[in-house]
C-alpha positions as CSV (number, residue, x, y, z in Angstrom):
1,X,0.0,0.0,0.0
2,X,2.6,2.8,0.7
3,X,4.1,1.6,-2.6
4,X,1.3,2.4,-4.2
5,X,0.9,5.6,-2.3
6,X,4.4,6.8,-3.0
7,X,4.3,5.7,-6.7
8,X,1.3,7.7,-6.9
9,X,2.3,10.8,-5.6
10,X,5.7,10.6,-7.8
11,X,3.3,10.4,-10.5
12,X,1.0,12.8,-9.6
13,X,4.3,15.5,-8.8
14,X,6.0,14.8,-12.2
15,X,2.2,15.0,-14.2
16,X,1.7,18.6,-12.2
17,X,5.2,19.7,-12.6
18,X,5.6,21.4,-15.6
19,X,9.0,23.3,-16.9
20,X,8.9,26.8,-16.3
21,X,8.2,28.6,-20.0
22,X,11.7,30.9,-20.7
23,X,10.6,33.5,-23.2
24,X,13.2,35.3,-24.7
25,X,13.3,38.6,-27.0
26,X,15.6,39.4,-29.8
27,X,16.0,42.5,-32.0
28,X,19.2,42.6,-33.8
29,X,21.5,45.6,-34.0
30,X,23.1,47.2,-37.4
31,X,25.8,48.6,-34.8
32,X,29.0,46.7,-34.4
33,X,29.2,44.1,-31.8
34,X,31.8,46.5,-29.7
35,X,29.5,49.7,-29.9
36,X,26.6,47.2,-28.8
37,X,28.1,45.3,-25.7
38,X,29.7,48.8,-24.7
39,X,26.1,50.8,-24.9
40,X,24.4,47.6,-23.4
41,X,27.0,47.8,-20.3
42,X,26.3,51.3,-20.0
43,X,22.8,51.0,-20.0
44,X,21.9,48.5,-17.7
45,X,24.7,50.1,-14.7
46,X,24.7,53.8,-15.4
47,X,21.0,54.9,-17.0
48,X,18.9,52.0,-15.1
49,X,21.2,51.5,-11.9
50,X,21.1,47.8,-12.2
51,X,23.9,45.5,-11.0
52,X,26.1,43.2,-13.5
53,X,26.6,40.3,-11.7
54,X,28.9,38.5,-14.5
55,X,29.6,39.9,-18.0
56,X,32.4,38.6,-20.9
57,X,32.9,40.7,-24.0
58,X,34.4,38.1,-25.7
59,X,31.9,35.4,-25.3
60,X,29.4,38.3,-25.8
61,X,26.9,38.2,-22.2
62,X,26.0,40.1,-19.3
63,X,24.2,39.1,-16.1
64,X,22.3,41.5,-14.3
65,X,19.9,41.5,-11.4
66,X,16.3,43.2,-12.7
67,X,14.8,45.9,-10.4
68,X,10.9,45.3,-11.2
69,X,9.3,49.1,-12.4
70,X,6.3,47.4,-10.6
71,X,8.3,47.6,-7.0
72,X,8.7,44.2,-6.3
73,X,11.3,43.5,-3.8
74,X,12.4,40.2,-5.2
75,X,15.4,40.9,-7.7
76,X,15.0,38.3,-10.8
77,X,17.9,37.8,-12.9
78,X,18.3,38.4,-16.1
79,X,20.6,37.9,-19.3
80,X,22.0,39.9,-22.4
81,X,23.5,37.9,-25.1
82,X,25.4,39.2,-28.3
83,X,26.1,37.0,-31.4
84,X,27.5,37.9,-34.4
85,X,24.9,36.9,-36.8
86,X,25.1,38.1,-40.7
87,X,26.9,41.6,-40.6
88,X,24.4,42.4,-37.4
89,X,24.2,41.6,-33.8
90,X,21.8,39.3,-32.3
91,X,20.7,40.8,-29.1
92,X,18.4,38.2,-26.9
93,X,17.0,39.4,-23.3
94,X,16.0,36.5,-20.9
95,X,14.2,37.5,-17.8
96,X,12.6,34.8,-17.0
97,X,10.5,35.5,-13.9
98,X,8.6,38.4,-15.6
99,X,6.5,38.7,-18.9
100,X,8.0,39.1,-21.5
101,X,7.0,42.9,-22.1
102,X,9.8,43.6,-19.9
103,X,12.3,42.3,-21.9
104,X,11.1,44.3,-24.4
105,X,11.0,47.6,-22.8
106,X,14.6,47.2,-22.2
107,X,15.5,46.3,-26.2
108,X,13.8,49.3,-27.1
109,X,15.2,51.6,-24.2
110,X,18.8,49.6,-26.0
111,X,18.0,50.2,-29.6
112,X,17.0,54.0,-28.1
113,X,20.3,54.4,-26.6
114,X,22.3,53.4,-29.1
115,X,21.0,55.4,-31.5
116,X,21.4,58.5,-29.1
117,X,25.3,57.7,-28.7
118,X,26.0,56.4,-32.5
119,X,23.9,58.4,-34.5
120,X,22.3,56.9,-37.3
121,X,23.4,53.1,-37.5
122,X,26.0,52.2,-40.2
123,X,25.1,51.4,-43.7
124,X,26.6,47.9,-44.3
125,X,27.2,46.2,-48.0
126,X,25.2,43.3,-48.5
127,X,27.2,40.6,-49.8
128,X,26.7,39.8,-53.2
129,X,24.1,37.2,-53.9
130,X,25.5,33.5,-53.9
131,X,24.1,32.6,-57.9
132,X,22.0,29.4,-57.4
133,X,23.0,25.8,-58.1
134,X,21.0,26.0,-61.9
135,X,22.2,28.9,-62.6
136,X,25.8,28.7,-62.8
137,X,25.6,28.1,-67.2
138,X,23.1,30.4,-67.7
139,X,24.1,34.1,-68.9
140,X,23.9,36.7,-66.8
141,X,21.6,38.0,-68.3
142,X,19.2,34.9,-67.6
143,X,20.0,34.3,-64.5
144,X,16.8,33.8,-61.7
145,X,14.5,33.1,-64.8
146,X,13.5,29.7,-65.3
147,X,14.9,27.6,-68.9
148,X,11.2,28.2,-70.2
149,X,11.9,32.2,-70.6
150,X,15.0,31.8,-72.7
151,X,14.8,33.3,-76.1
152,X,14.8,30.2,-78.7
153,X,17.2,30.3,-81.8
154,X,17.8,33.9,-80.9
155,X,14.8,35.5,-81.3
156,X,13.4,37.8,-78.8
157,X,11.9,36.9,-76.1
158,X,9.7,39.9,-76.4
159,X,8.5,41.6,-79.9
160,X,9.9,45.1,-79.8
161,X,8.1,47.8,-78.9
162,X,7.2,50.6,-81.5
């Protein structure tokens, strides 16, 4: 009987006990990964007060202790993380023991502040277009256009216009 009883509340415990949900925000930032970690520093000790706990530049995080707008005295932690993603930077916010709104109040307070400092974010080159697998015989003309547009015997593909 107290097997059953114990084997029962086990169940019941791990049924019941579901994983806490971790949302997570992300905006990513035209500004280079140094101007971002520097403004996102500066933001979360100087402007909001908040303490860094732990930060590393190079493997692109800070940990900070959240002071709750809604004057809770509980301090949840929280995370900013930086990756390098296609010419931009990732940023994601984790706070997990508030709604999410809150982590996005502090992305746009970020992207806010970074425009103040920066000015107007860099113009970037986008890399030229990789040309696609089927496209690599193909003029350049005819290039992104299906075989069924190509001119036949070198007439063209359109009559010209008057």
């Amino acid at each position: 009987m107290a097997r059953r009883c114990a084997a029962f509340l086990l169940a019941s415990a791990a049924l019941f006990s579901a994983p806490a949900a971790e949302a997570r925000s992300t905006q990513d930032s035209p500004y280079t990964y140094e101007q971002t970690f520097g403004t996102t520093l500066r933001l979360l000790t100087v402007d909001l007060g908040y303490k860094v706990t732990e930060k590393d530049a190079e493997w692109g995080y800070l940990l900070f202790e959240y002071d709750d707008p809604t004057g809770s005295k509980q301090k949840p932690r929280g995370s900013f993380e930086l990756v390098r993603a296609d010419g931009n930077v990732r940023v994601v916010v984790q706070i997990p023991a508030v709604p999410s709104y809150h982590e996005q109040l502090l992305l746009d307070k970020l992207k806010r502040k970074l425009e103040a400092d920066h000015g107007t974010p860099p113009k970037r080159e986008k890399p030229p277009k990789k040309p696609k697998d089927g496209d690599k015989d193909k003029p350049d003309g005819d290039k992104g256009k299906p075989d069924g547009d190509k001119p036949k015997d070198g007439a063209p593909a359109e009559p010209p216009k008057a």
